[in-house]
PLY file of the C-alpha trace (Angstrom):
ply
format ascii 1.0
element vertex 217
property float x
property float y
property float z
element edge 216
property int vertex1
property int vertex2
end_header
64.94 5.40 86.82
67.74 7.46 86.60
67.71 9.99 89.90
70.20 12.78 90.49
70.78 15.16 93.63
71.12 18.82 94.15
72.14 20.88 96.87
70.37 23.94 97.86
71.27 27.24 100.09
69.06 29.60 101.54
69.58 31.71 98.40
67.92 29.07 96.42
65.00 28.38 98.24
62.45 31.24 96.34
62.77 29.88 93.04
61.82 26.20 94.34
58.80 27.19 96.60
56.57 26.85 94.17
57.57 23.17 93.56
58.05 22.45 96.85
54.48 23.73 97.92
52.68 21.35 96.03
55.07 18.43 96.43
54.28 19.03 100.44
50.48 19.18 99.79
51.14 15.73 97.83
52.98 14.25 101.06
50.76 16.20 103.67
47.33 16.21 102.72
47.43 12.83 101.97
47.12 10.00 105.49
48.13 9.55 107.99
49.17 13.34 108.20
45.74 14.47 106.95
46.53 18.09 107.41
43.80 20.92 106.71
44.36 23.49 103.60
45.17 25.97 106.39
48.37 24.22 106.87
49.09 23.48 103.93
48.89 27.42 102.73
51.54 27.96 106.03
53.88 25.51 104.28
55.97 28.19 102.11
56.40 30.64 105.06
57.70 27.91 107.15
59.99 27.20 104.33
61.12 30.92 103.86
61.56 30.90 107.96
63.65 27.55 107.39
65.72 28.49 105.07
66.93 31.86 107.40
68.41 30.05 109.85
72.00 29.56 109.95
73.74 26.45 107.98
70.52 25.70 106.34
70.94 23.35 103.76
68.34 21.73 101.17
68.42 18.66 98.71
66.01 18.56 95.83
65.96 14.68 94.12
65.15 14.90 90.38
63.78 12.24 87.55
66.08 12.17 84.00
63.16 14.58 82.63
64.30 17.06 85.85
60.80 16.12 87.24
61.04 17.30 91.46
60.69 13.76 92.81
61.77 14.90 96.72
63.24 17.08 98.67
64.73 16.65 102.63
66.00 19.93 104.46
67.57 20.78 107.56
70.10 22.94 109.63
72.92 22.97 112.35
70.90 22.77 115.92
72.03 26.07 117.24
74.76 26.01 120.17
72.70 28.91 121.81
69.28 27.79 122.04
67.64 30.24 124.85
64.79 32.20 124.41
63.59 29.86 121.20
59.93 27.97 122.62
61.00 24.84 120.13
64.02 24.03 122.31
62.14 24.86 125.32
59.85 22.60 124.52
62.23 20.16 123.72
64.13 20.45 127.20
60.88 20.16 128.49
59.54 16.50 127.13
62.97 15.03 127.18
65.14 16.51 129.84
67.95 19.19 129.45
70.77 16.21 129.45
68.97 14.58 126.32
68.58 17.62 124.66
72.07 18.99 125.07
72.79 15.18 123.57
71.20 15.69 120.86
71.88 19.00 120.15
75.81 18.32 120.11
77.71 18.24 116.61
73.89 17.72 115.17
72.20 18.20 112.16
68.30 18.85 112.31
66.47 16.79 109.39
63.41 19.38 109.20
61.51 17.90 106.56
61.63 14.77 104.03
59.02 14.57 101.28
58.94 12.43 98.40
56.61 12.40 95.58
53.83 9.66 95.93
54.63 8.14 92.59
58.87 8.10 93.15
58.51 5.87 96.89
60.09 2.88 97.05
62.75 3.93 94.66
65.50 5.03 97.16
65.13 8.02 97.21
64.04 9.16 100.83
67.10 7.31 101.46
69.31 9.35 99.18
68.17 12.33 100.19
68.28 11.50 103.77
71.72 10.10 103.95
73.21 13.17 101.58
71.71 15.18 104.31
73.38 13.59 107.41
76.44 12.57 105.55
79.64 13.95 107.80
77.70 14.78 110.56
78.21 13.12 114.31
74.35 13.12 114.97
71.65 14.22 113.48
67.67 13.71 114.40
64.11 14.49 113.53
60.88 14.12 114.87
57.98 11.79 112.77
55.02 9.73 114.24
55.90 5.99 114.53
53.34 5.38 112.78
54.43 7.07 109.40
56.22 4.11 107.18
58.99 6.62 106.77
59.89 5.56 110.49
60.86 2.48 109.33
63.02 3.66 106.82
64.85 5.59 109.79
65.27 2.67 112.04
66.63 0.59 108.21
69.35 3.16 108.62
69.97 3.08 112.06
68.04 5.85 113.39
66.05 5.39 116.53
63.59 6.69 118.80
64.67 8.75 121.65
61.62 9.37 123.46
57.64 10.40 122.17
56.31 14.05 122.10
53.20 15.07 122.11
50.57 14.81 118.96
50.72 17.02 116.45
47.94 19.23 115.75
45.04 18.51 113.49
46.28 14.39 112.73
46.68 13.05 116.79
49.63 11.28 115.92
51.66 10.21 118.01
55.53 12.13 117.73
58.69 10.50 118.49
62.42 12.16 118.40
64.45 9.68 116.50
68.37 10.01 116.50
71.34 8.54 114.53
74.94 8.87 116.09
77.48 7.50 113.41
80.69 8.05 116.05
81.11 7.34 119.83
81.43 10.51 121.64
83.80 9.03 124.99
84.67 12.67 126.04
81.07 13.53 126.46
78.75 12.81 130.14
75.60 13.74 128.41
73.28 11.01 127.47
73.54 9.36 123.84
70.57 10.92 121.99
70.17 7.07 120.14
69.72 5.17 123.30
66.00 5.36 123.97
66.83 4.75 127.92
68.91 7.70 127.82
65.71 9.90 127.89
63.61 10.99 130.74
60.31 12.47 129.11
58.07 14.55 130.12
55.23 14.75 127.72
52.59 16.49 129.65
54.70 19.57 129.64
55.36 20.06 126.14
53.77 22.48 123.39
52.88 19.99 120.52
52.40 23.16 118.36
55.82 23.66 116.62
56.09 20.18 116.87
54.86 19.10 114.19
57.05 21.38 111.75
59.91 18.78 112.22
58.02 15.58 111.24
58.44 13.57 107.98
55.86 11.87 106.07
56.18 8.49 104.18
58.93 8.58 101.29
0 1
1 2
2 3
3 4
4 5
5 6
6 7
7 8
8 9
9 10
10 11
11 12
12 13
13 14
14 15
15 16
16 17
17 18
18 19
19 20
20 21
21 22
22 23
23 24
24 25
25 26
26 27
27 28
28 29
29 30
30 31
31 32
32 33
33 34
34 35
35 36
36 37
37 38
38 39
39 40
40 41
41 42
42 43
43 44
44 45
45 46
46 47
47 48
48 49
49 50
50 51
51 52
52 53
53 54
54 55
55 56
56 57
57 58
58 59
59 60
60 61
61 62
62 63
63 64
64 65
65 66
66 67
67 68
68 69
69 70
70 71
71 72
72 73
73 74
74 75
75 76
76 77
77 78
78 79
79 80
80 81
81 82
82 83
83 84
84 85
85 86
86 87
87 88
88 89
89 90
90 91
91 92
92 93
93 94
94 95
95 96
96 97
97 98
98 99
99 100
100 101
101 102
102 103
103 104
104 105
105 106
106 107
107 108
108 109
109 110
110 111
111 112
112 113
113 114
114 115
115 116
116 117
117 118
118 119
119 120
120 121
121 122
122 123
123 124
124 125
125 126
126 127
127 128
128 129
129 130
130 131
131 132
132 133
133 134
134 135
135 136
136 137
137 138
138 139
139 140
140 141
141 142
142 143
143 144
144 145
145 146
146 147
147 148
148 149
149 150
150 151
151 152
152 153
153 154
154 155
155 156
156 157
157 158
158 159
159 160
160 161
161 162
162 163
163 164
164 165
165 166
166 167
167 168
168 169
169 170
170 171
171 172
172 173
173 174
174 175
175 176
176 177
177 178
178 179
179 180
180 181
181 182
182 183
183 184
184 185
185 186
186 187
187 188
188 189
189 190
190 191
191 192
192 193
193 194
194 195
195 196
196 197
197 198
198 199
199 200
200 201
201 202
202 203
203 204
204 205
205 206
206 207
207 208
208 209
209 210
210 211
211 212
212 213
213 214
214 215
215 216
């Protein structure tokens, strides 16, 4: 199957919504994420809010008929994170240290879908790794239990420490990291060392959570 990538700006997320609304119900709706049509229907304004932050980024994977097979998304994690309940909640579960970790030179892997029928192909991969390609760290958050976590630790991700459950599914959450270069100026903790991490789950908000997890690709 021949598969070719395109990258995406914030200008070129309306005319894609549409596809990538019902690719997400595909990945979404589906186990072990099991989510309700309520969150499904939130899916495009979580995109549109996405796609306004700064350095957003997007990569669409496409079949040889220019069929949407995938789609992973992300942006620089802000240097200025105050005030923002997400980073709060981060700091938190994990501890400021971790969080300033992973928050350093990083790139935030928002969301990875691929189409049910294109898995096992290569492309999660390809979309992932175009996504973190040139960048010092980068992380997510998934459930361990999602198969796409084992595609992350196949290409050296790994977890960090767990979060709270998402809403609706009870799955477990996990941050997972990749560092591709050793940082020996830095004193704060390496985000890919799961002993780095002091967390606290009991004091986190699971709610926004959730909006950074992956499904299976």
């Amino acid at each position: 199957m021949t598969t070719s990538l395109r990258r995406h700006d914030a200008a070129g997320i309306p005319s894609l919504t549409g596809g990538l609304a019902a690719l997400y119900e595909l990945c979404y709706a589906a186990p072990p994420w099991s989510e309700t049509p309520e969150q499904i229907a939130g899916f495009p304004r979580r995109l549109a809010e996405a796609a306004a932050r700064p350095g957003f980024a997007a990569w669409t994977a496409h079949d040889g008929d220019d069929r949407l097979l995938g789609v992973c998304y992300g942006w620089p994690t802000p240097a200025d994170r105050s005030g923002d309940p997400f980073y709060a909640m981060l700091t938190g579960a994990l501890g400021a240290g971790v969080v300033a970790g992973l928050a350093r030179d990083a790139f935030e892997v928002a969301e990875l879908c691929v189409h049910p029928g294109a898995r096992g192909r290569g492309v999660g991969r390809d979309l992932l790794e175009a996504a973190v390609a040139g960048r010092p760290t980068a992380w997510l958050i998934t459930s361990p239990e999602a198969p796409a976590a084992r595609l992350y630790e196949r290409l050296g991700w790994r977890p960090v420490a767990p979060l709270p459950g998402g809403p609706g599914a009870g799955l477990p959450l996990s941050v997972y990291a990749r560092t591709t270069a050793a940082r020996p100026d830095s004193t704060e903790p390496d985000p890919a060392r799961p002993d780095s991490a002091q967390p606290d789950p009991a004091r986190a908000d699971p709610a926004r959570s959730r909006e950074l997890s992956s499904p299976a690709v």
